[in-house]
PDB file of the backbone (N, CA, C, O) and the ligand in Angstrom, with CONECT records:
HET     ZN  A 101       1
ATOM      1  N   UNK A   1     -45.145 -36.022  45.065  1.00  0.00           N
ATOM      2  CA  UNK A   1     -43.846 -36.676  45.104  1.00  0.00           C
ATOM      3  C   UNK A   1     -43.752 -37.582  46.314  1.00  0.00           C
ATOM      4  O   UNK A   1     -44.133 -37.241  47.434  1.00  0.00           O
ATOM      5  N   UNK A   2     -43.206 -38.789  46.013  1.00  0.00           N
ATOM      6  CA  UNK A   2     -43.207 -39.473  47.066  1.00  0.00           C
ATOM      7  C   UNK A   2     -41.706 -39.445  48.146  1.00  0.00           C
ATOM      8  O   UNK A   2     -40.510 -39.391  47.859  1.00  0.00           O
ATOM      9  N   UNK A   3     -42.761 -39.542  50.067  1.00  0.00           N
ATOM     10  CA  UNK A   3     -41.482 -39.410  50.837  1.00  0.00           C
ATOM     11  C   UNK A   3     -41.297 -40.951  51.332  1.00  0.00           C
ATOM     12  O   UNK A   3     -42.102 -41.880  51.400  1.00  0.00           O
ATOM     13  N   UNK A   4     -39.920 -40.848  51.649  1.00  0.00           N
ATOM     14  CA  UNK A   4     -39.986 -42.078  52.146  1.00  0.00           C
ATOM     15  C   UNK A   4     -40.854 -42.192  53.773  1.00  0.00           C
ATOM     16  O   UNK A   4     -40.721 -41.267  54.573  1.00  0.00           O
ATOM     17  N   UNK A   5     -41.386 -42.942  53.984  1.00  0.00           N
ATOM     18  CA  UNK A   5     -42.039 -43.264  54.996  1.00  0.00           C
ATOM     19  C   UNK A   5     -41.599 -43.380  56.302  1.00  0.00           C
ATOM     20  O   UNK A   5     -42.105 -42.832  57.281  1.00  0.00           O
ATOM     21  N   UNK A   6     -40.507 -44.212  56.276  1.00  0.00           N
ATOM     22  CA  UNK A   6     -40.143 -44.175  57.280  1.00  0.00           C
ATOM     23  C   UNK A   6     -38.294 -44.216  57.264  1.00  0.00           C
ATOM     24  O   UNK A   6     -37.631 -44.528  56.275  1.00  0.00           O
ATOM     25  N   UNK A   7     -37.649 -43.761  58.807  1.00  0.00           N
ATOM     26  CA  UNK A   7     -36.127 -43.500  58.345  1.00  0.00           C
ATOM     27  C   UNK A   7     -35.441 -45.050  58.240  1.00  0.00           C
ATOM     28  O   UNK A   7     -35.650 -45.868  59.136  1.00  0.00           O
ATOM     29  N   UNK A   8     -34.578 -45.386  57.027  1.00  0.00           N
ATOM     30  CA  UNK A   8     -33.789 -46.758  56.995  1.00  0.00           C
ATOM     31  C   UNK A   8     -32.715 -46.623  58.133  1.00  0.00           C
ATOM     32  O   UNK A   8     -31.738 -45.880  58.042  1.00  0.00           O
ATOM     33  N   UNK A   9     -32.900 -47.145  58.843  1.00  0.00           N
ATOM     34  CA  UNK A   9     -31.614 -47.281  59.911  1.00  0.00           C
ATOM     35  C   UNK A   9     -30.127 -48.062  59.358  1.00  0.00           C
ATOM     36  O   UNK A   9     -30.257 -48.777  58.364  1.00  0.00           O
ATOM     37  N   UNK A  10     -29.044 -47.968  59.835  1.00  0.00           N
ATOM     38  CA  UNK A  10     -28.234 -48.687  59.600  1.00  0.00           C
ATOM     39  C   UNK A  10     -28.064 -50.124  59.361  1.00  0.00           C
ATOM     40  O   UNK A  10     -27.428 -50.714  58.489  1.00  0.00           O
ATOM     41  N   UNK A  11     -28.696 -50.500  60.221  1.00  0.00           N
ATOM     42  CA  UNK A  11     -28.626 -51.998  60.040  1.00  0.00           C
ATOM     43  C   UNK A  11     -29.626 -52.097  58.778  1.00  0.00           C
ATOM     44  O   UNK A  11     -29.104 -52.894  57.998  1.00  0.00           O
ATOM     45  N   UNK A  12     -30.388 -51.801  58.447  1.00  0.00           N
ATOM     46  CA  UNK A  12     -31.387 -51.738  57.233  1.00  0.00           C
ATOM     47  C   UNK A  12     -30.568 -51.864  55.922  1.00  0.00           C
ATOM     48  O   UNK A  12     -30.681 -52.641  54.974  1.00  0.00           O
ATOM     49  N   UNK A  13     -29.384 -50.468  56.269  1.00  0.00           N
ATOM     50  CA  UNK A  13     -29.302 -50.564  55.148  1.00  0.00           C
ATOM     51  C   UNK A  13     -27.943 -51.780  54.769  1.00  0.00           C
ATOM     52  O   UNK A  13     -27.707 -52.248  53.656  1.00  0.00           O
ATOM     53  N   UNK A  14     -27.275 -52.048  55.932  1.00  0.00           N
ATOM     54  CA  UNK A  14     -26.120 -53.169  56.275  1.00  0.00           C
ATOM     55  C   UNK A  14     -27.133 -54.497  55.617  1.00  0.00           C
ATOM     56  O   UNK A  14     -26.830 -55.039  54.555  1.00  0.00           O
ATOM     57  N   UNK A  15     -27.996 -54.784  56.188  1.00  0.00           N
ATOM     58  CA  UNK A  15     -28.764 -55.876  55.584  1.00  0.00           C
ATOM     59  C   UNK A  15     -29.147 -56.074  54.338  1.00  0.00           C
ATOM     60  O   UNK A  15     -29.175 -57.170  53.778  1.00  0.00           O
ATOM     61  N   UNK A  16     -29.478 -54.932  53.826  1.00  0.00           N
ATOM     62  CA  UNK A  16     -29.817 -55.013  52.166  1.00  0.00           C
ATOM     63  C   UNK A  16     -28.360 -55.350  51.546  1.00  0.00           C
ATOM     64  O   UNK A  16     -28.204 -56.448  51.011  1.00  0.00           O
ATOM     65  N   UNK A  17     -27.366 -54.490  51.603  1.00  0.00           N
ATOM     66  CA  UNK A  17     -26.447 -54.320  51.443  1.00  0.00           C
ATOM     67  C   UNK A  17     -25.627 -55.672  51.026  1.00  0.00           C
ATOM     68  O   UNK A  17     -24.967 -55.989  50.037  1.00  0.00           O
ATOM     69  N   UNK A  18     -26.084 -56.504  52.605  1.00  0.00           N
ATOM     70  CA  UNK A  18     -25.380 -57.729  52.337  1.00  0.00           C
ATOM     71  C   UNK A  18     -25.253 -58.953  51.348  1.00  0.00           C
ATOM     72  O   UNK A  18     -24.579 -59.982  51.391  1.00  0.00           O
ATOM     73  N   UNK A  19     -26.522 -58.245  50.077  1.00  0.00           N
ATOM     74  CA  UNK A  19     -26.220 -59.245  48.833  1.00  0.00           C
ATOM     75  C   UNK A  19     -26.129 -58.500  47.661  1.00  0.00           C
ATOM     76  O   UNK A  19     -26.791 -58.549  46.625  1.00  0.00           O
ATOM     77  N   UNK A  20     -25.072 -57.711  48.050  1.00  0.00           N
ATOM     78  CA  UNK A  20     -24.724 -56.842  46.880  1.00  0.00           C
ATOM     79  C   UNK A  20     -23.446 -57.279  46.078  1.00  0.00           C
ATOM     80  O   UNK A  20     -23.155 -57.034  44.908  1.00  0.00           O
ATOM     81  N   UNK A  21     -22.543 -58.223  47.340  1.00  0.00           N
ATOM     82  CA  UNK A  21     -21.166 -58.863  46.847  1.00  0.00           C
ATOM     83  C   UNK A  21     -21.508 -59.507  45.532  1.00  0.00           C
ATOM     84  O   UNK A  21     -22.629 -59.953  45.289  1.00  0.00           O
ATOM     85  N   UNK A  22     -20.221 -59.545  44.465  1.00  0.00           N
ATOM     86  CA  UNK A  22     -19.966 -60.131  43.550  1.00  0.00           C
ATOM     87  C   UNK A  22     -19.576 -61.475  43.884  1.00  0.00           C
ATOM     88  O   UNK A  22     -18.674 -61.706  44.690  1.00  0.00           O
ATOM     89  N   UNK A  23     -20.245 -62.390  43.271  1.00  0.00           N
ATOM     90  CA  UNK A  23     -19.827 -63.874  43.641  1.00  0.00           C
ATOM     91  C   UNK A  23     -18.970 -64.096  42.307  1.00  0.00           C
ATOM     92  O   UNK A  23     -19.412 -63.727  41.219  1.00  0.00           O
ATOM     93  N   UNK A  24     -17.289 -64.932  42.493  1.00  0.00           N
ATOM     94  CA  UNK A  24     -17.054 -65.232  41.905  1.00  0.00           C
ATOM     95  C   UNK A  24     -17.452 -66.383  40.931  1.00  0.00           C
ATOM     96  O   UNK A  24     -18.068 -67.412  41.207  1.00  0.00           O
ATOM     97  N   UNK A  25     -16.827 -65.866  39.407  1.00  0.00           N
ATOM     98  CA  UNK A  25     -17.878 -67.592  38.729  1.00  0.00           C
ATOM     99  C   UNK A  25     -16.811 -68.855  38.602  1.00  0.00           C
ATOM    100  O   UNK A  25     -15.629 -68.680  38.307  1.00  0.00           O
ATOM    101  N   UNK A  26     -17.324 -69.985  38.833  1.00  0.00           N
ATOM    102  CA  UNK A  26     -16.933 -71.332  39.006  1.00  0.00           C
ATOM    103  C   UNK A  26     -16.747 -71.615  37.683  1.00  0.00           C
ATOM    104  O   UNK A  26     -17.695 -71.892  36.947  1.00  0.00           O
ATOM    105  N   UNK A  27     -15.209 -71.557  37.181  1.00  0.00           N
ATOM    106  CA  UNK A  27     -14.585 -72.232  35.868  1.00  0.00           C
ATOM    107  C   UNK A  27     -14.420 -73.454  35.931  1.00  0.00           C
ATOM    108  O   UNK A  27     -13.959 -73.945  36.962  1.00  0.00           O
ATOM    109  N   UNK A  28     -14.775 -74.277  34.784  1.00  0.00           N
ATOM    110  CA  UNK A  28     -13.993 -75.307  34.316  1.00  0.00           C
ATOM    111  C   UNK A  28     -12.925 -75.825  33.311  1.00  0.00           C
ATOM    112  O   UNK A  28     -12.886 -75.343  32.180  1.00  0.00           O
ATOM    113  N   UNK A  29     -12.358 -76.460  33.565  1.00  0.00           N
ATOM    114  CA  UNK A  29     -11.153 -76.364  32.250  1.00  0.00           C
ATOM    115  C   UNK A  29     -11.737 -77.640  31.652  1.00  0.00           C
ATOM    116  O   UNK A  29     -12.096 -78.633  32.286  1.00  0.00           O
ATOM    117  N   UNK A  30     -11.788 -77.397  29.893  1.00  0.00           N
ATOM    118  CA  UNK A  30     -12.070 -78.171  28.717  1.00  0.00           C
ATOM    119  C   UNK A  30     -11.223 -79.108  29.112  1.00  0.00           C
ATOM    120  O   UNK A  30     -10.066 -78.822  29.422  1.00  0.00           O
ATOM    121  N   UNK A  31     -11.754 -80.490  29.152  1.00  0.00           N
ATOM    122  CA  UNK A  31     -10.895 -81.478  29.064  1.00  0.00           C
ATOM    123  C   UNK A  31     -10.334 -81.940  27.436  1.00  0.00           C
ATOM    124  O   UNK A  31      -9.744 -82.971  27.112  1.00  0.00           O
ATOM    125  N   UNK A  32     -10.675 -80.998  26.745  1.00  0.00           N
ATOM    126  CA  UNK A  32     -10.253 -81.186  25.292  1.00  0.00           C
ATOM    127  C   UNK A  32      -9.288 -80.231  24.886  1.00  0.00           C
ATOM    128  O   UNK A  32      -8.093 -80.512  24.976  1.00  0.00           O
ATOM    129  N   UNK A  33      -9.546 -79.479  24.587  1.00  0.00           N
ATOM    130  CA  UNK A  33      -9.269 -77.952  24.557  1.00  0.00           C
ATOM    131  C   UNK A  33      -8.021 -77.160  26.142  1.00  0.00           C
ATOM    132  O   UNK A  33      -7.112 -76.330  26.177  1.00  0.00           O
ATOM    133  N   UNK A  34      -8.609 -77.896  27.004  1.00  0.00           N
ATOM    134  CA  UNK A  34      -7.798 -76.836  27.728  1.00  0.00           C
ATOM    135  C   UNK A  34      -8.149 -75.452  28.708  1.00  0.00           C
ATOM    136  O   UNK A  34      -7.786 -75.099  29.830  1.00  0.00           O
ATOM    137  N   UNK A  35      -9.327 -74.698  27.339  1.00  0.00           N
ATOM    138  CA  UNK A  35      -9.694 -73.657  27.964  1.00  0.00           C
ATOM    139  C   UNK A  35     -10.619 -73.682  28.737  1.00  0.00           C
ATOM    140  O   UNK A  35     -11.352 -74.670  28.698  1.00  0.00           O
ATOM    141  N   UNK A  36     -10.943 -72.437  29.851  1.00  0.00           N
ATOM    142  CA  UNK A  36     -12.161 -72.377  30.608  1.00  0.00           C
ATOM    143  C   UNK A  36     -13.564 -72.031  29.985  1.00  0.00           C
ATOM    144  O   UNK A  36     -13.759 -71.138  29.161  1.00  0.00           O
ATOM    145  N   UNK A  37     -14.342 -72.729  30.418  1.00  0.00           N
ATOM    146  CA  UNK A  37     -15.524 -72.836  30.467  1.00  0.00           C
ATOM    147  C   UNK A  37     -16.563 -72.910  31.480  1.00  0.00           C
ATOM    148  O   UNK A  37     -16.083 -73.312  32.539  1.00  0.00           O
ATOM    149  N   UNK A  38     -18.012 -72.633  31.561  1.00  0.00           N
ATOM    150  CA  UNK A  38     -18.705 -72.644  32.512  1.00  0.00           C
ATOM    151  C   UNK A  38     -19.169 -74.001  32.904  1.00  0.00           C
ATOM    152  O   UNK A  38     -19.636 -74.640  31.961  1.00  0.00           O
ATOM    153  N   UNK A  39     -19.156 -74.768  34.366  1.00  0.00           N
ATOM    154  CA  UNK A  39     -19.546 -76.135  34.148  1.00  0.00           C
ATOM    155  C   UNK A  39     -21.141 -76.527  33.435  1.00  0.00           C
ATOM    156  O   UNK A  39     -21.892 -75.624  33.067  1.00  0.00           O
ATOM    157  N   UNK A  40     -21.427 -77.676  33.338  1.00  0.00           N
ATOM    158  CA  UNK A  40     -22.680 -78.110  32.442  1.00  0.00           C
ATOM    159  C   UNK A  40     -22.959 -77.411  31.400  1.00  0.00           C
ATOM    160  O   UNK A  40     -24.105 -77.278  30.969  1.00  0.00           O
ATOM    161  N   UNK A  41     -21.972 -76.917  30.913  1.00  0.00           N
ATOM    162  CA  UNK A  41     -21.952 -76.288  29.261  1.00  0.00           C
ATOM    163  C   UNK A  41     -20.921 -76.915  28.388  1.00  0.00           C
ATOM    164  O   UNK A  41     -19.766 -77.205  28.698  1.00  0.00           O
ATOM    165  N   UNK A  42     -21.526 -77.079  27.243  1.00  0.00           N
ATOM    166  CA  UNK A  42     -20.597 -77.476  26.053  1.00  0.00           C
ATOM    167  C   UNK A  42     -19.769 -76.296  25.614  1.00  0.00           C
ATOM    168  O   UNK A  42     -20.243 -75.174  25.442  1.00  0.00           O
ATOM    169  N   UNK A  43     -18.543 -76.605  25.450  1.00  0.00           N
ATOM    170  CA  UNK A  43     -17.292 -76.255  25.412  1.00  0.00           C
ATOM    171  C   UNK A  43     -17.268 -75.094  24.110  1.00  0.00           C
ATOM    172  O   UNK A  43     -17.079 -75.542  22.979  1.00  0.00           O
ATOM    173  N   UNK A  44     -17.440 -73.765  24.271  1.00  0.00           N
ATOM    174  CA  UNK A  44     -17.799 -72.972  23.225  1.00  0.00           C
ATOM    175  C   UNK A  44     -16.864 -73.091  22.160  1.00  0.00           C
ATOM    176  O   UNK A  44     -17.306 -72.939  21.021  1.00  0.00           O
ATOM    177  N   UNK A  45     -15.237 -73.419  22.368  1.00  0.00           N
ATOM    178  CA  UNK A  45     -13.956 -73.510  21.353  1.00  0.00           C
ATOM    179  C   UNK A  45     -13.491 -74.635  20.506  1.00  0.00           C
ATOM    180  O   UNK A  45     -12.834 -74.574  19.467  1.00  0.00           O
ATOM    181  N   UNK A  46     -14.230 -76.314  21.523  1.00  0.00           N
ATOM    182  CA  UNK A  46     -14.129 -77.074  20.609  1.00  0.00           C
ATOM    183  C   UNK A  46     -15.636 -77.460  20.319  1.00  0.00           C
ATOM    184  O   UNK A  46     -15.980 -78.005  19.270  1.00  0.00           O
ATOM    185  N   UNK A  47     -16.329 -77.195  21.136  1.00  0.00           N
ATOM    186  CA  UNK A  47     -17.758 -77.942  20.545  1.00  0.00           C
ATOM    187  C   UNK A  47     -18.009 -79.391  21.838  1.00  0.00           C
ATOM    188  O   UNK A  47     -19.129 -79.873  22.009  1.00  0.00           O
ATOM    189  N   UNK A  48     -16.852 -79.854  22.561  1.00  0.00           N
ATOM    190  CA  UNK A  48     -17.239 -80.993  23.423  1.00  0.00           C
ATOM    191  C   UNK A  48     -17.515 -80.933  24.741  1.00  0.00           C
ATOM    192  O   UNK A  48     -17.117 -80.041  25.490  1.00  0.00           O
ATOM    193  N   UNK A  49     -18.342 -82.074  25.121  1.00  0.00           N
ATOM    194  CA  UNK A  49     -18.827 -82.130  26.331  1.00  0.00           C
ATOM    195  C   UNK A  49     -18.951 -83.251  26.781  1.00  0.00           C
ATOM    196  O   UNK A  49     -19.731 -84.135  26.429  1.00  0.00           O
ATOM    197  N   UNK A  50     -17.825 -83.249  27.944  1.00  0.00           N
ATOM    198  CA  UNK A  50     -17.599 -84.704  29.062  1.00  0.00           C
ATOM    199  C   UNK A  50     -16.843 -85.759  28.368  1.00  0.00           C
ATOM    200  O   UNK A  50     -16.574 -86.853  28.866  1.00  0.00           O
ATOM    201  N   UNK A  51     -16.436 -85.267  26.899  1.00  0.00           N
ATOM    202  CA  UNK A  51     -15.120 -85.980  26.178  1.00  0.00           C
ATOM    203  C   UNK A  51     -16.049 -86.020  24.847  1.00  0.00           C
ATOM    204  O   UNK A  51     -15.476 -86.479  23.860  1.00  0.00           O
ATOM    205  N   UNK A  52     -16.915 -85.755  24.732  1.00  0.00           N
ATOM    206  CA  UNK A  52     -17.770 -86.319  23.726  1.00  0.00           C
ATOM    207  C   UNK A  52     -17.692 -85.161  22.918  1.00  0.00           C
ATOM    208  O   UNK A  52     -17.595 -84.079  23.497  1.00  0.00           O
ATOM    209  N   UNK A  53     -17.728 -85.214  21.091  1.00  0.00           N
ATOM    210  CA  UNK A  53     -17.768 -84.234  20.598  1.00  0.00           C
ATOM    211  C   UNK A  53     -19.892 -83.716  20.209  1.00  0.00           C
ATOM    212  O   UNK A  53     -20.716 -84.192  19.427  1.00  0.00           O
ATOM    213  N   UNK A  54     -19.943 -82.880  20.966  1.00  0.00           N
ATOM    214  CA  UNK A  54     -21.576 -82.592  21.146  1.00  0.00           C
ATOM    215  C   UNK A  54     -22.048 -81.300  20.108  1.00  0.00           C
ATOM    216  O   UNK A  54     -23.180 -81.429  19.641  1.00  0.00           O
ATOM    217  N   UNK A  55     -21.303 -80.095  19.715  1.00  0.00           N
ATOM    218  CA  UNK A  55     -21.631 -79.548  19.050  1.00  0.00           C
ATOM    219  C   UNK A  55     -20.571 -78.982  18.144  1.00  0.00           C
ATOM    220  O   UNK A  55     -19.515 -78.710  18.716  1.00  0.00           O
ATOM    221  N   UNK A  56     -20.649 -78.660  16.371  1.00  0.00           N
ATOM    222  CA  UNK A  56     -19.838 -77.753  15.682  1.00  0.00           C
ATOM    223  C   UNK A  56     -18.621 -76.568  16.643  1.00  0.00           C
ATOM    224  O   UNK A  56     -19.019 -75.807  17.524  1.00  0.00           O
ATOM    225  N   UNK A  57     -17.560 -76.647  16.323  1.00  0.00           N
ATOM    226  CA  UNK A  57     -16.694 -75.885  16.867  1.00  0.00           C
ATOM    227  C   UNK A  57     -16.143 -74.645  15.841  1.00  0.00           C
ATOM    228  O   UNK A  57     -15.294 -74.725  14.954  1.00  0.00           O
ATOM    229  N   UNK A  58     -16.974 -73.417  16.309  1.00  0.00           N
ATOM    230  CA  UNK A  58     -17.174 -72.434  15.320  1.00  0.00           C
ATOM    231  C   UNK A  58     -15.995 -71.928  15.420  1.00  0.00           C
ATOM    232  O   UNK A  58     -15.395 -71.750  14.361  1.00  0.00           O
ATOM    233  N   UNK A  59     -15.288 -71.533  16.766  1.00  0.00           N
ATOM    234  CA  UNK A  59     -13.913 -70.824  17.122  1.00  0.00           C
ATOM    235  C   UNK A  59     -13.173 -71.419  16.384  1.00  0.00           C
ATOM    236  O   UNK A  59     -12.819 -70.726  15.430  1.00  0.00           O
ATOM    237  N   UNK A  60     -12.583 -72.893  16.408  1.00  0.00           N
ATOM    238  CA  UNK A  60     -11.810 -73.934  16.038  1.00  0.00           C
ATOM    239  C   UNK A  60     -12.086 -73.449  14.454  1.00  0.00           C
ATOM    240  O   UNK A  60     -11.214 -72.678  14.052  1.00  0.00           O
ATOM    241  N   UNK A  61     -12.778 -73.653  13.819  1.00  0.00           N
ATOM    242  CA  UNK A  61     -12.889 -73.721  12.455  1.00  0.00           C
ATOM    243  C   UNK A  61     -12.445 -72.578  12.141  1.00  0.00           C
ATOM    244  O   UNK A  61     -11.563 -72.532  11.284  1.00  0.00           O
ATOM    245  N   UNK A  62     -13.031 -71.094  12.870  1.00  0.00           N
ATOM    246  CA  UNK A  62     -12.054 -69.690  12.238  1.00  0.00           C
ATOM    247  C   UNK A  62     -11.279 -69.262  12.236  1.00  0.00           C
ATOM    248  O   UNK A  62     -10.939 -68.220  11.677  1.00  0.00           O
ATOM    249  N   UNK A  63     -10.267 -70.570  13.453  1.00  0.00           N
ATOM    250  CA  UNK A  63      -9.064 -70.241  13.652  1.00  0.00           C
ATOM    251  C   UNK A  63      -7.762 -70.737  12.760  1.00  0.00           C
ATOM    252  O   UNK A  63      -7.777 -71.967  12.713  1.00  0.00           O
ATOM    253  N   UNK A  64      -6.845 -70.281  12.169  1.00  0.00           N
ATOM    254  CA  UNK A  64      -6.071 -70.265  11.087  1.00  0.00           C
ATOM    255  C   UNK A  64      -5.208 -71.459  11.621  1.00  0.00           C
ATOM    256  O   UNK A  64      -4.748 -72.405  10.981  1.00  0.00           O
ATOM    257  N   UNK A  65      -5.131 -71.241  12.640  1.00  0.00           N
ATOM    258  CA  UNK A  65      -3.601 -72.295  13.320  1.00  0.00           C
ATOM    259  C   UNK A  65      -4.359 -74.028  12.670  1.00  0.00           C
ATOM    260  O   UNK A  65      -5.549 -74.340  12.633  1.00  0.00           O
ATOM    261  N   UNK A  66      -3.361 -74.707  12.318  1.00  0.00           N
ATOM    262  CA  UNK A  66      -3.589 -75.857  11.855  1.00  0.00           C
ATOM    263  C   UNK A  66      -3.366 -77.391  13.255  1.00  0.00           C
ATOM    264  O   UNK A  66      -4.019 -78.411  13.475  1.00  0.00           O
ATOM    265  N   UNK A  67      -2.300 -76.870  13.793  1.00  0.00           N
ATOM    266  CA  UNK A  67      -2.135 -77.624  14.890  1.00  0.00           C
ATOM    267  C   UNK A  67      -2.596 -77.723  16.120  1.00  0.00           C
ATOM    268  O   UNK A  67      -2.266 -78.411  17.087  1.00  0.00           O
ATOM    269  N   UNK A  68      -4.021 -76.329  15.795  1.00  0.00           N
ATOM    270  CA  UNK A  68      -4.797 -76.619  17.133  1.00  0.00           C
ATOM    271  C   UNK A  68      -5.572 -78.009  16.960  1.00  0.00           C
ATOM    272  O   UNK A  68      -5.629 -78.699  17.978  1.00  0.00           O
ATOM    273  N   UNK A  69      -6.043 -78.396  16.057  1.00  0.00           N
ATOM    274  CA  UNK A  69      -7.182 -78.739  15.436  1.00  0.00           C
ATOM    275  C   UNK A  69      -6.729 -80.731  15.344  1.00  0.00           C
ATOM    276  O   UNK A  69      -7.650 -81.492  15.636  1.00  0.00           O
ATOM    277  N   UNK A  70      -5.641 -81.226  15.030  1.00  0.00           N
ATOM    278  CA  UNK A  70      -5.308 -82.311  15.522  1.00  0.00           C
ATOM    279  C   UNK A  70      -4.850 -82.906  16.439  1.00  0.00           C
ATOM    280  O   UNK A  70      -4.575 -84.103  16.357  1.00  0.00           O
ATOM    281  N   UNK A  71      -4.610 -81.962  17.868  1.00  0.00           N
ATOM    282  CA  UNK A  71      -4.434 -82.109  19.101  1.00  0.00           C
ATOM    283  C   UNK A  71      -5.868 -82.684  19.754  1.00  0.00           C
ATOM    284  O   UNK A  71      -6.047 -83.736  20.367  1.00  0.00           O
ATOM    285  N   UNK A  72      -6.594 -81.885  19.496  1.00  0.00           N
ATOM    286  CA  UNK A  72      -7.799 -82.181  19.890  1.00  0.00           C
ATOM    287  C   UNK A  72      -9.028 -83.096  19.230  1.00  0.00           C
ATOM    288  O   UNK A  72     -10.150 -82.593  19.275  1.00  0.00           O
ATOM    289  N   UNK A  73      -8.875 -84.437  18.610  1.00  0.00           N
ATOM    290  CA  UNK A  73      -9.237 -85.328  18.752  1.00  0.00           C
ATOM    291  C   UNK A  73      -8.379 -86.678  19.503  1.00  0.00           C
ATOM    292  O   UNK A  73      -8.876 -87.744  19.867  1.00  0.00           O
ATOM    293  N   UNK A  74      -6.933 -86.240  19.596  1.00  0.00           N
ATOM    294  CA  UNK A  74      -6.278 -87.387  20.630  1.00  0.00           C
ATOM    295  C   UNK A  74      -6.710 -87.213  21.701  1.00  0.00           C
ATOM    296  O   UNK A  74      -7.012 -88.190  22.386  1.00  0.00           O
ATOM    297  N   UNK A  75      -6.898 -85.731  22.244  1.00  0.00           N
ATOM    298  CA  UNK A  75      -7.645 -86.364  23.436  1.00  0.00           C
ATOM    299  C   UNK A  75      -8.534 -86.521  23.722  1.00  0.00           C
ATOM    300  O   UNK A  75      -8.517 -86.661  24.945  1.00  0.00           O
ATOM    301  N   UNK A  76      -9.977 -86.656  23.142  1.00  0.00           N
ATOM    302  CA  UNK A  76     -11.011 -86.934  22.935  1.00  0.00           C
ATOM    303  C   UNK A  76     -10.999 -88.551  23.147  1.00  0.00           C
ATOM    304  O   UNK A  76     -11.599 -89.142  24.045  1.00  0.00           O
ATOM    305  N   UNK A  77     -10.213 -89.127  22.163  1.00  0.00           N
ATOM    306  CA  UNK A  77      -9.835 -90.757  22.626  1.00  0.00           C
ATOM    307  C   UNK A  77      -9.380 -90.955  23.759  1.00  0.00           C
ATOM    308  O   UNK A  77     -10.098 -91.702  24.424  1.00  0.00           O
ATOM    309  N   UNK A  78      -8.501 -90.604  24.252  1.00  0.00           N
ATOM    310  CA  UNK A  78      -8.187 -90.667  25.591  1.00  0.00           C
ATOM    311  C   UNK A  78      -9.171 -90.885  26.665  1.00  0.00           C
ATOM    312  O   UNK A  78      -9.204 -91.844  27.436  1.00  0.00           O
ATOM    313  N   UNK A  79     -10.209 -89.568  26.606  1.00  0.00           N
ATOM    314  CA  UNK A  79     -11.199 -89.940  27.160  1.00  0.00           C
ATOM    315  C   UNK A  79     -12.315 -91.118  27.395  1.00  0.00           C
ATOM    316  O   UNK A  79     -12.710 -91.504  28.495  1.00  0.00           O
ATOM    317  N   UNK A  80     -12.694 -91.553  26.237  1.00  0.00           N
ATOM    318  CA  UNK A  80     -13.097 -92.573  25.786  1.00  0.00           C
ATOM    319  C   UNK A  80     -12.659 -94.167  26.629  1.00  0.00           C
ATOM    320  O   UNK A  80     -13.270 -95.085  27.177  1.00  0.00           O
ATOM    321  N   UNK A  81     -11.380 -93.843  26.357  1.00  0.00           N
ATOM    322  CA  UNK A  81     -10.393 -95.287  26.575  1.00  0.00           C
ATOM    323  C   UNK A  81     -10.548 -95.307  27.932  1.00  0.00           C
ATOM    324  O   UNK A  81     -10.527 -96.376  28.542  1.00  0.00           O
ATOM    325  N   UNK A  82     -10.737 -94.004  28.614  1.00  0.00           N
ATOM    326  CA  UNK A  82     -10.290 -94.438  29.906  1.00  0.00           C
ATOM    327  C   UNK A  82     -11.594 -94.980  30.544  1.00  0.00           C
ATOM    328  O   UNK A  82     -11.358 -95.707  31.509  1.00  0.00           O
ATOM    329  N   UNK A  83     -13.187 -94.783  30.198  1.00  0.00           N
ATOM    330  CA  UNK A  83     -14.256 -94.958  30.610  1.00  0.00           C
ATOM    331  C   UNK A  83     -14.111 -96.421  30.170  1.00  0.00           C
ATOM    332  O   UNK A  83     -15.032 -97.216  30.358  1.00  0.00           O
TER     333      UNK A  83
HETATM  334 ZN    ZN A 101     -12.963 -77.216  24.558  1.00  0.00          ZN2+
END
């Protein structure tokens, strides 16, 4: 069975210790949509990225509400217009 070798002193274990903190994660808000997202990712609820529509919006489509769904190509133009 193995011993430990030698005794961890305090500061040993203060030092390891010191990257144990939880780093909070850096949200972004959908400039389409609204909701948060992780930056340099396409937008899991509508499908867009940086105004652009980049992939199928699976959430959007299973979602029943009708008036999510024409909000979010006005501002998609918006975007557009303003570049
Ligand atoms: Zn979105």
């Amino acid at each position: 069975m193995g011993l430990p070798g030698h005794r961890r002193t305090s500061s040993h274990k203060r030092r390891r210790a010191s990257h144990f903190a939880l780093v909070k994660i850096d949200l972004r808000v959908c400039s389409k949509c609204k909701k948060l997202l992780l930056p340099h990712t396409a937008c899991k609820f509508c499908g867009s990225y940086n105004g652009r529509q980049v992939t199928k919006a699976p959430a959007v489509k299973k979602a029943p509400k009708a008036a999510v769904a024409p909000k979010a190509p006005k501002a998609a133009k918006t975007a557009k217009a303003k570049k």
